[in-house]
ROPA-360013 format. One record per residue (C-alpha): residue number from 1; residue in three letters; x, y, z. Coordinates in Angstrom, 1 decimal. Each point is the difference from the previous one (the first is absolute). Layout:
REM ROPA-360013
[site NUM, "ala", [X, Y, Z]] ...
END
This chain:
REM ROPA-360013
[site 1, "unk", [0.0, 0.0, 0.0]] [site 2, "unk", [1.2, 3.6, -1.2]] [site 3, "unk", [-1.5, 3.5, 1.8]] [site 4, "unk", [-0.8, 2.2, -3.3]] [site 5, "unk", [3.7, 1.4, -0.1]] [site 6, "unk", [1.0, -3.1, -0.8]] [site 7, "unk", [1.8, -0.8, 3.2]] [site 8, "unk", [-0.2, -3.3, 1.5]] [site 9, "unk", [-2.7, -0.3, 2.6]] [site 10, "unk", [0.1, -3.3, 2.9]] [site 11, "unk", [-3.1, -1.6, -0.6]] [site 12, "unk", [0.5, -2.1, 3.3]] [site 13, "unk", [2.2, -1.9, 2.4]] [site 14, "unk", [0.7, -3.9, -0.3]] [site 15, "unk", [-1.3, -1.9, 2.8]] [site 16, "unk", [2.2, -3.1, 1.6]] [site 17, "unk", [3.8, 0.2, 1.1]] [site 18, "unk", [2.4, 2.1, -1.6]] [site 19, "unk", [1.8, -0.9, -3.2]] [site 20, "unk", [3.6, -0.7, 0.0]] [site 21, "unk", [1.8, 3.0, -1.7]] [site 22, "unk", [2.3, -0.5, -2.5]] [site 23, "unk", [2.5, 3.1, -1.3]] [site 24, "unk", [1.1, -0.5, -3.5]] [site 25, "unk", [2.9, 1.5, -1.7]] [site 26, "unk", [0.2, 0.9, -3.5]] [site 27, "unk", [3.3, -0.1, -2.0]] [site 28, "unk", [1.1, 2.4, -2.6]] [site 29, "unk", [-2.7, 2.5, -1.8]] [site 30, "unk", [-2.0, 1.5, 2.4]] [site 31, "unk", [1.7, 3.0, -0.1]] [site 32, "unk", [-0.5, 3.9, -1.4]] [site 33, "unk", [0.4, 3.5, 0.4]] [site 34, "unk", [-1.0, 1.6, 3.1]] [site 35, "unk", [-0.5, -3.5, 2.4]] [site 36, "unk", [-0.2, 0.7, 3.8]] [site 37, "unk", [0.6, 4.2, 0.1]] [site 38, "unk", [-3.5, 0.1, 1.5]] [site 39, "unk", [1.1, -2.8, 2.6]] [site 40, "unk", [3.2, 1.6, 0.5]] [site 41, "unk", [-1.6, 2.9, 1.5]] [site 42, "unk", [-3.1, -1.4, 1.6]] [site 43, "unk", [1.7, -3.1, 1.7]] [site 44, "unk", [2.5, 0.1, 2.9]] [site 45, "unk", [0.0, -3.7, -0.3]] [site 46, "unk", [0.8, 0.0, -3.8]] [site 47, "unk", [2.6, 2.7, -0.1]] [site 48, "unk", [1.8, -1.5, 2.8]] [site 49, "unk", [0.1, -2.9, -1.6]] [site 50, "unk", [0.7, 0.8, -3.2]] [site 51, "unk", [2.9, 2.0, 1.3]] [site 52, "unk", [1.4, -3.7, 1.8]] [site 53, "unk", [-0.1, -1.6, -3.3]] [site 54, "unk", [1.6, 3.2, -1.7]] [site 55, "unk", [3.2, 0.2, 2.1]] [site 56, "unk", [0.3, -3.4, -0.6]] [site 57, "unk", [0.0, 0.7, -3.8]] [site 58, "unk", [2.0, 2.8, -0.2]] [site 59, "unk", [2.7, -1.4, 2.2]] [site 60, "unk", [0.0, -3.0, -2.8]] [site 61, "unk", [-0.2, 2.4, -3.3]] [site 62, "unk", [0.8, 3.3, 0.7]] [site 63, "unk", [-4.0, 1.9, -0.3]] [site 64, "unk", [-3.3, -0.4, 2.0]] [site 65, "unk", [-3.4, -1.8, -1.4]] [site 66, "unk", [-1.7, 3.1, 1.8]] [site 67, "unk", [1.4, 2.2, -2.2]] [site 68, "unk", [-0.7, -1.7, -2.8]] [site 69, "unk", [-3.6, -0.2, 1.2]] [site 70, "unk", [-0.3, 4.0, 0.6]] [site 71, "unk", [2.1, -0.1, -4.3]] [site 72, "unk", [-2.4, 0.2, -2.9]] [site 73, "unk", [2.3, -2.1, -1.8]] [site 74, "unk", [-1.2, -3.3, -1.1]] [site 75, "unk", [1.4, -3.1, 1.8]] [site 76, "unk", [2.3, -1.7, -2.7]] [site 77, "unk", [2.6, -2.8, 0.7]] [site 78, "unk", [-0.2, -2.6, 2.1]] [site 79, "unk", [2.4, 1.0, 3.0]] [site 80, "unk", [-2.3, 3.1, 0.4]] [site 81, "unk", [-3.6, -1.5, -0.7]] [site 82, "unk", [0.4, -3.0, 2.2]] [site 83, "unk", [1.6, 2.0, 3.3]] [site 84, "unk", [-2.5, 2.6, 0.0]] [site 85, "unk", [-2.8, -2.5, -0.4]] [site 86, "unk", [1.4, -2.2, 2.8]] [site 87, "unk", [0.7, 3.4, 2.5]] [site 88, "unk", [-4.0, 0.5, -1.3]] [site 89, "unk", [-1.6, -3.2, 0.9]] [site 90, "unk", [1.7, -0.1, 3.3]] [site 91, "unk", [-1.2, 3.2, 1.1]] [site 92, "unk", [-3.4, -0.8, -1.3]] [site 93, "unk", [0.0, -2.8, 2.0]] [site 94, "unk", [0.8, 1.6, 3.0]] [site 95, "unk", [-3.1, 2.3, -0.2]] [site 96, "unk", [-1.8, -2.9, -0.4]] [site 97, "unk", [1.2, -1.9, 3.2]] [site 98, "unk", [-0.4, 3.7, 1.7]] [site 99, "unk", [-3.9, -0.1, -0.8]] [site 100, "unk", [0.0, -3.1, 1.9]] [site 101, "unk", [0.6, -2.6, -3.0]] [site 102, "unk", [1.5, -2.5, 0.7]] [site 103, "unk", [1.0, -2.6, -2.8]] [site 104, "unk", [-0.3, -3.6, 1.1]] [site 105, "unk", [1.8, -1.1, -3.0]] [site 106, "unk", [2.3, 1.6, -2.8]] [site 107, "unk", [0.6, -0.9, -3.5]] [site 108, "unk", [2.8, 2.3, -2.3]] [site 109, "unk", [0.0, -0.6, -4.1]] [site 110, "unk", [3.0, 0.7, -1.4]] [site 111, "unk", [1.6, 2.7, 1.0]] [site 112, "unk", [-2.2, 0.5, 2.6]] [site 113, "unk", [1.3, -3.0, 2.4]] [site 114, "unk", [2.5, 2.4, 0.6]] [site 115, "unk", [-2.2, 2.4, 1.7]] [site 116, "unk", [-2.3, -3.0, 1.5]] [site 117, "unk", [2.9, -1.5, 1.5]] [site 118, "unk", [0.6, 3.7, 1.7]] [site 119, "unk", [-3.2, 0.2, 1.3]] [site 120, "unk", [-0.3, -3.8, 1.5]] [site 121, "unk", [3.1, 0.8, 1.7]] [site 122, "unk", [2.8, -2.3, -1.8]] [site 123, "unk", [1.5, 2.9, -1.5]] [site 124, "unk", [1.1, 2.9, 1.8]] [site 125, "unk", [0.1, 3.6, -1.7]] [site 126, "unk", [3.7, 0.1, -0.9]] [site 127, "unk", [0.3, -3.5, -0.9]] [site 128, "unk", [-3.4, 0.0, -2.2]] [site 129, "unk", [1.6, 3.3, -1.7]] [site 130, "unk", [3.0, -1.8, -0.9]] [site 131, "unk", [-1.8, -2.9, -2.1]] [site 132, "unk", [-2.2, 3.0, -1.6]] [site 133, "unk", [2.8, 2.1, -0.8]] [site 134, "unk", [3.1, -2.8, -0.9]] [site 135, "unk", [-2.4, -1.8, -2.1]] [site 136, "unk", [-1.8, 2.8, -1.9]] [site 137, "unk", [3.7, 1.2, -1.0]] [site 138, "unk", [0.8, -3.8, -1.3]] [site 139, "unk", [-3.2, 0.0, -2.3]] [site 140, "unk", [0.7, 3.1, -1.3]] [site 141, "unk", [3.2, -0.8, -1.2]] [site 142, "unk", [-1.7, -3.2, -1.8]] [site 143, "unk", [-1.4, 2.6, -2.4]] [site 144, "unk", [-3.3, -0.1, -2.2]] [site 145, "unk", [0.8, -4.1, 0.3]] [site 146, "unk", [-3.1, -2.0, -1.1]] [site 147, "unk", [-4.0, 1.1, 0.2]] [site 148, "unk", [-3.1, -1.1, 1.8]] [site 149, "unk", [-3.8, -0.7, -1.1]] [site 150, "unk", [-3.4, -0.5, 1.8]] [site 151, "unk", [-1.9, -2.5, -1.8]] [site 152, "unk", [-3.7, -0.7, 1.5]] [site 153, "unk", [1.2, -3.5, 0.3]] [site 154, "unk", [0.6, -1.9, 3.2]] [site 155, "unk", [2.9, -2.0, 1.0]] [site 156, "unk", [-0.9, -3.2, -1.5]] [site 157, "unk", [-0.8, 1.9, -3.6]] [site 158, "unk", [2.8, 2.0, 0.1]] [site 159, "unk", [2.2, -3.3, 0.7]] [site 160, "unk", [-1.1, -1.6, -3.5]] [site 161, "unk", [0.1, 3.6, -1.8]] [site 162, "unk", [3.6, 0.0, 1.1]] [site 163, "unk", [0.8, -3.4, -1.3]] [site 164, "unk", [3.6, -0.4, -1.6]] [site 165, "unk", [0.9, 3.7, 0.6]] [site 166, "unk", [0.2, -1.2, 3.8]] [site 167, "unk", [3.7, 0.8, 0.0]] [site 168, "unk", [-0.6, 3.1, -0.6]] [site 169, "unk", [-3.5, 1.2, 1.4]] [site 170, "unk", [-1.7, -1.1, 3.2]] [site 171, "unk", [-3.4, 1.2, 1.6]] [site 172, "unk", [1.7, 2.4, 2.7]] [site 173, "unk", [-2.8, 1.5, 1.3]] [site 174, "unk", [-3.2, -2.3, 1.2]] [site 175, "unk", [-2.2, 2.9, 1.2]] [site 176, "unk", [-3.2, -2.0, -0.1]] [site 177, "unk", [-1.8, -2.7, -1.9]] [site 178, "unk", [-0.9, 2.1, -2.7]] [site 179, "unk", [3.3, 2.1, -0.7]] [site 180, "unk", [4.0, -0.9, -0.9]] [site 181, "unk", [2.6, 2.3, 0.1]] [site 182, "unk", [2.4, -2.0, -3.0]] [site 183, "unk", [4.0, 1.2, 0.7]] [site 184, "unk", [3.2, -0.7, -2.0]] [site 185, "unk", [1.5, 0.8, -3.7]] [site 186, "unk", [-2.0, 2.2, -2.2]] [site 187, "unk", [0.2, -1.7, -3.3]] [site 188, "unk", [-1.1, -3.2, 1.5]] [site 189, "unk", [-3.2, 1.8, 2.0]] [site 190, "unk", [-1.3, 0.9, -3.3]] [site 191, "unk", [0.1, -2.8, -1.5]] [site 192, "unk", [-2.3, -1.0, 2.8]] [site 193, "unk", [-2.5, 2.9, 0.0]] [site 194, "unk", [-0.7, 0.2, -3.5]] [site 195, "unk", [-1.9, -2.9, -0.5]] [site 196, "unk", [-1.9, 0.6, 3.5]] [site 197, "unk", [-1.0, 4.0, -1.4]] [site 198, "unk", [-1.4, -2.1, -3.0]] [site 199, "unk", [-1.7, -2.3, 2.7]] [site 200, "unk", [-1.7, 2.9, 1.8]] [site 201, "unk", [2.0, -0.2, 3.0]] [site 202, "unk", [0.4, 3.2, 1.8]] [site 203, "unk", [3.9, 0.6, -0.3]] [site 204, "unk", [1.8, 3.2, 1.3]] [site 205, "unk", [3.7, 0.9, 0.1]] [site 206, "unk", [1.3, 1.2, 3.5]] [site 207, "unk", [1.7, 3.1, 0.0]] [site 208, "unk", [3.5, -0.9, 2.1]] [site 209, "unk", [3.6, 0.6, -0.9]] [site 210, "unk", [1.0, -4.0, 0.7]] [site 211, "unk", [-1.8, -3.3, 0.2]] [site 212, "unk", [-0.1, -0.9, 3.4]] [site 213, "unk", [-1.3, -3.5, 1.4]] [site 214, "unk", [1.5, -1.5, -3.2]] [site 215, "unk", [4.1, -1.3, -1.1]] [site 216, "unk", [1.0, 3.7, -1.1]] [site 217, "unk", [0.4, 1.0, 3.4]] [site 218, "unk", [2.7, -3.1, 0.7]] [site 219, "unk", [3.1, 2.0, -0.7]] [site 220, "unk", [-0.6, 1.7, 3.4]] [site 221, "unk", [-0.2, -2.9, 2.0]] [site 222, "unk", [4.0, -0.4, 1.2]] [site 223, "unk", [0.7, 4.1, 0.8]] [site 224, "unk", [-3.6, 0.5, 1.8]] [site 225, "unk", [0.5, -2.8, 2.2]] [site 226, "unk", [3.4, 1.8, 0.5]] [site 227, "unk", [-1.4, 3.1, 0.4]] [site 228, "unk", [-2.9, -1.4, 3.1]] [site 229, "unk", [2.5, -2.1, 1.5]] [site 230, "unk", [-0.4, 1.6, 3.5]] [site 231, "unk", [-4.0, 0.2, 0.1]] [site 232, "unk", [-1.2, -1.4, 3.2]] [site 233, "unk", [-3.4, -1.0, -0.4]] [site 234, "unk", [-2.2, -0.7, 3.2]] [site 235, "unk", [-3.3, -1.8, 0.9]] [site 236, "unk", [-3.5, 2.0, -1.0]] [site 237, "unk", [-1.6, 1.6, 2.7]] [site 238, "unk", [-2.8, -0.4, -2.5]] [site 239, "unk", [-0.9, -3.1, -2.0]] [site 240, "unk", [2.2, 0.1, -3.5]] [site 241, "unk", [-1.4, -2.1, -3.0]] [site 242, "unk", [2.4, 0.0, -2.4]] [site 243, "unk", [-0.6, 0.1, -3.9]] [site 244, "unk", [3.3, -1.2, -1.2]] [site 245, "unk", [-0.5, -3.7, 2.1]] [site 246, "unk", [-4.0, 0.3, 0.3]] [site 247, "unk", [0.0, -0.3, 3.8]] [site 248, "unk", [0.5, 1.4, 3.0]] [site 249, "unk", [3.4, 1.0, 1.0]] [site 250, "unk", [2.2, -0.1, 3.4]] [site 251, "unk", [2.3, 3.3, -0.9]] [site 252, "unk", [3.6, -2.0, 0.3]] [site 253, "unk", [-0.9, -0.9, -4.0]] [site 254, "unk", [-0.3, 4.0, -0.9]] [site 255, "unk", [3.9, 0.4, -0.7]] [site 256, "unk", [1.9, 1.3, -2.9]] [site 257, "unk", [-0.9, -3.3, -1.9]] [site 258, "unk", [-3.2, 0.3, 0.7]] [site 259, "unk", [-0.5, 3.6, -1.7]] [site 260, "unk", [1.7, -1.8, -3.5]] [site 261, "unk", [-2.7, -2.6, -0.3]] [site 262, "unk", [-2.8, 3.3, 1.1]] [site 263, "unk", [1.2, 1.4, -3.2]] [site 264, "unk", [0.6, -3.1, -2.3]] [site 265, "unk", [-2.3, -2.6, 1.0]] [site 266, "unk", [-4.1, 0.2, -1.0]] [site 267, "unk", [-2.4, 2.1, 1.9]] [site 268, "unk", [-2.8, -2.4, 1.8]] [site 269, "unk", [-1.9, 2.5, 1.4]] [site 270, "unk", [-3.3, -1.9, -1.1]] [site 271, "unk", [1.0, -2.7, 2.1]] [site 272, "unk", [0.4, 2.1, 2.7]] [site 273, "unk", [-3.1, 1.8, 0.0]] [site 274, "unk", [-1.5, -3.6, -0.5]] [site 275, "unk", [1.3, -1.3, 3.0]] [site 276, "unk", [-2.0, 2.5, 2.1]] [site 277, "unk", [-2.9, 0.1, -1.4]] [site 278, "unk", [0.0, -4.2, 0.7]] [site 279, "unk", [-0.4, 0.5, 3.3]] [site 280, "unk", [-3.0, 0.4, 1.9]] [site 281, "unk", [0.2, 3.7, 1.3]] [site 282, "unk", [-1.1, 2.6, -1.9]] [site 283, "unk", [2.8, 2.4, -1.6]] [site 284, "unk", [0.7, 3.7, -0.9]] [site 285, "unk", [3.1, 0.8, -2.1]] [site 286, "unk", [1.4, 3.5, 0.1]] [site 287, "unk", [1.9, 1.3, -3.0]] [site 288, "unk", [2.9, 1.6, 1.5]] [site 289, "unk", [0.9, 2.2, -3.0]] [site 290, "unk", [-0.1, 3.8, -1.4]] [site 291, "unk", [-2.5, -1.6, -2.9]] [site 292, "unk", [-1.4, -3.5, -0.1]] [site 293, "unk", [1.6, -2.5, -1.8]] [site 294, "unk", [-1.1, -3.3, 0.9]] [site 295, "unk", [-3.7, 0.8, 1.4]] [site 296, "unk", [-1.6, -1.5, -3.1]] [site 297, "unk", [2.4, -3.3, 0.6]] [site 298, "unk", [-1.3, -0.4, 3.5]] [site 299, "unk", [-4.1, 0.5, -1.3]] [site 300, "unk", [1.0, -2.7, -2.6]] [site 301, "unk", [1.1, -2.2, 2.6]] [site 302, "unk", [-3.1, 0.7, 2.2]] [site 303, "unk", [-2.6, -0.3, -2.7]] [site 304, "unk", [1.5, -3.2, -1.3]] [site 305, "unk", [0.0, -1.7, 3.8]] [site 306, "unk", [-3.4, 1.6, 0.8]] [site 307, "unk", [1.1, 1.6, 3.1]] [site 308, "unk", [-1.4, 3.0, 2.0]] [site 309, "unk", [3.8, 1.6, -0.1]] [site 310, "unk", [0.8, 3.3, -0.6]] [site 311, "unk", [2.6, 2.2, -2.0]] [site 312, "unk", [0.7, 3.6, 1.3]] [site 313, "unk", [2.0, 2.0, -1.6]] [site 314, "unk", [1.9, 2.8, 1.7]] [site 315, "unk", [0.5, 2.4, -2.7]] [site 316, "unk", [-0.9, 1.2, -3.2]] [site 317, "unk", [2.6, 2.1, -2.7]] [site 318, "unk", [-1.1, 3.9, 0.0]] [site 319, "unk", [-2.6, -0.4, 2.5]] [site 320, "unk", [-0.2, 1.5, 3.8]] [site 321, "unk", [2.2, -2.2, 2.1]] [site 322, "unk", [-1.3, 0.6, 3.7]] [site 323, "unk", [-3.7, -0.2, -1.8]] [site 324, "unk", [0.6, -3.1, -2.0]] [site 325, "unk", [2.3, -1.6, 3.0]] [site 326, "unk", [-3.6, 0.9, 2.1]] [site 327, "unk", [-2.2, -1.4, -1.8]] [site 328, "unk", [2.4, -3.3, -0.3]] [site 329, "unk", [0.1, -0.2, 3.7]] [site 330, "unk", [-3.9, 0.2, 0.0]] [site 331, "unk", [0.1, -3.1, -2.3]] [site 332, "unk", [1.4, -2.0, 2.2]] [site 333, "unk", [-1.9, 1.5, 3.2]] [site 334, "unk", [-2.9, -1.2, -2.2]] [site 335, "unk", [1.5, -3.4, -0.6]] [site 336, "unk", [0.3, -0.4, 3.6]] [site 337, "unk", [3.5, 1.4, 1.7]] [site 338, "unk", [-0.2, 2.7, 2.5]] [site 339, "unk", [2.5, 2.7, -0.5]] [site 340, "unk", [1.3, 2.2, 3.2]] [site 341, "unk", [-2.1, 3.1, -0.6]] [site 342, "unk", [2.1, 2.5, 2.2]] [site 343, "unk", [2.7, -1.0, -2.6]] [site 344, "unk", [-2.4, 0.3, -2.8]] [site 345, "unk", [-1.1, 3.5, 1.4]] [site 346, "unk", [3.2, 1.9, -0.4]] [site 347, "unk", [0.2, -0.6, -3.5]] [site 348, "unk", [-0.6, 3.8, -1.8]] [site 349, "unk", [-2.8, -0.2, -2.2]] [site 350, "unk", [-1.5, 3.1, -1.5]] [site 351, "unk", [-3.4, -0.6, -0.1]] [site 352, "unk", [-2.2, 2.5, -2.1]] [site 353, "unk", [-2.6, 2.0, 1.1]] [site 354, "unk", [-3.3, -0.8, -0.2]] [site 355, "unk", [-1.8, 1.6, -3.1]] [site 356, "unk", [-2.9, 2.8, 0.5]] [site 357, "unk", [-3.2, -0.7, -1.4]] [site 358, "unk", [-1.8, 2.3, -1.8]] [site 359, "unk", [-3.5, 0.7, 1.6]] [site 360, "unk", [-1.9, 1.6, -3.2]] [site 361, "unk", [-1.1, 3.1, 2.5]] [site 362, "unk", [-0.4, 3.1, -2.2]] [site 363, "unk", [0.2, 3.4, 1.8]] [site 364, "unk", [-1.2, 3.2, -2.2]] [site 365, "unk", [0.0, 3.7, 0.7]] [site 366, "unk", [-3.2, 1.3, 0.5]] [site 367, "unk", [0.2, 3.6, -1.7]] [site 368, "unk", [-1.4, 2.9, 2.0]] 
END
């Protein structure tokens, strides 16, 4: 239900226990021009934050993600556009838990296991900026190596489409039942698209500077794992489901090896989100992201297992961040978790005035 603005309305709170709450982490693309200036100056929480994750940047590459979110320059390469997205979703995060939202679980795609591992706690600030920033300079180096597709086939379909180009494509990405994300040599991808266009199937090239999740990426493998060799991952202070092994993981495994196979090995984030919506508690998954990437994934797993879930997303590109952040958190009041109001409360909302009605009265003067 919409109120006549268009803005979402909450028709109604779920009865029953509360849902287990899932934060998801986007990789790469969820970025653009002008991301987090309103939070910046509306949010102690994310500022402070923010500013963490910056030093920890800066003292890695030489300049600050904040500044780079206060730039109107365009986020380009990959050793800026994957810092300043991690420094983003951790902050984010934060505001979230500062509400009173807690995650019960956390899943990271891509990229964004880096910033998931942060927030579960088997990472800490320095050492999660050191696999964002050493590894973003090593797949920059690789060049424009390689290319990437989404086909609107699933895993199994995309398997057979590959067929003897398997050397040199694999699915990378397994965002849901319905989508692939095809990585690896460019010549060889098109031989597989064209006769799926000619099929009907929905194909789409990715816009990135390097095929990750595929064999392009291998010639970083020895100086990365040189380059992380004194990460000291912990336990989670918050369930961790990994993507890279499809299960859960107990933090010792997070190491400079680990971050090689994040970055070569296939995404299985449908798995993932399949393996919570199997068990019998409801669910609500939060998109922890400046735009939402992987909110239609998540409905396509929830519509294909018939659940009750939910998908939230946190924000939306060009429009009002404390507003849209709002009307997220009411989301998932209305799917059943209670937020810590007093929290809520300090969060600086202009709200507009309330419009004066005309009343149609008519006053004349009488001449004498």
């Amino acid at each position: 239900m919409t109120l006549i603005d268009g803005t979402p309305a909450i028709a109604g709170r779920l009865d029953g226990p509360p849902p287990r709450l899932v934060f998801v982490f986007p990789g790469q693309g969820a970025q653009w021009v002008g991301m987090g200036r309103e939070l910046l100056k509306s949010s102690p929480v994310f500022a402070g934050t923010l500013d963490a994750c910056a030093a920890a940047v800066e003292a890695e590459l030489g300049w600050s993600p904040r500044r780079r979110l206060e730039s109107d320059a365009p986020l380009s390469a990959v050793d800026e556009i994957q810092p300043t997205l991690w420094a983003f979703q951790v902050a984010l995060a934060a505001v979230w838990r500062d509400w009173g939202i807690e995650p019960d679980l956390i899943i990271g795609h891509s990229m964004g296991e880096i910033a998931a591992a942060t927030v579960a706690g088997a990472l800490d600030v320095a050492g999660a900026a050191a696999v964002v920033c050493r590894r973003g300079l090593l797949l920059k180096d690789l060049g424009a190596v390689g290319a990437m597709w989404a086909v609107g086939l699933g895993e199994k379909q995309a398997e057979e489409a590959i067929g003897d180009d398997a050397e040199l494509v694999c699915a990378g990405v397994l965002n849901s039942d319905r989508f692939t994300v095809l990585s690896g040599d460019p010549e060889a991808i098109a031989r597989i698209v064209e006769p799926l266009r000619e099929r009907g199937v929905f194909c789409r090239r990715v816009a990135v500077g390097y095929a990750s999740h595929g064999p392009q990426v291998e010639p970083i493998r020895e100086r990365l794992g040189a380059a992380l060799a004194g990460i000291a991952p912990r336990p989670p202070r918050i369930p961790l489901h990994s993507t890279v092994w499809d299960r859960p993981v107990e933090g010792a495994e997070l190491d400079g090896s680990y971050w090689m196979e994040n970055v070569r090995r296939p995404v299985r984030f449908a798995a993932a989100v399949r393996s919570v919506l199997s068990g019998a508690d409801p669910a609500v998954f939060v998109e922890i992201s400046p735009h939402p990437l992987l909110v239609s994934a998540v409905g396509d797993a929830i519509e294909t297992a018939g659940s009750a879930a939910t998908a939230v997303a946190s924000l939306v590109r060009r429009q009002p961040e404390v507003e849209t952040l709002l009307a997220a958190l009411g989301s998932v009041y209305a799917a059943g978790r209670d937020p810590d109001w007093a929290s809520v409360a300090k969060a600086e909302l202009p709200v507009p005035l309330p419009a004066q009605p005309w009343q149609q009265r008519r006053f004349r003067v009488q001449p004498r």
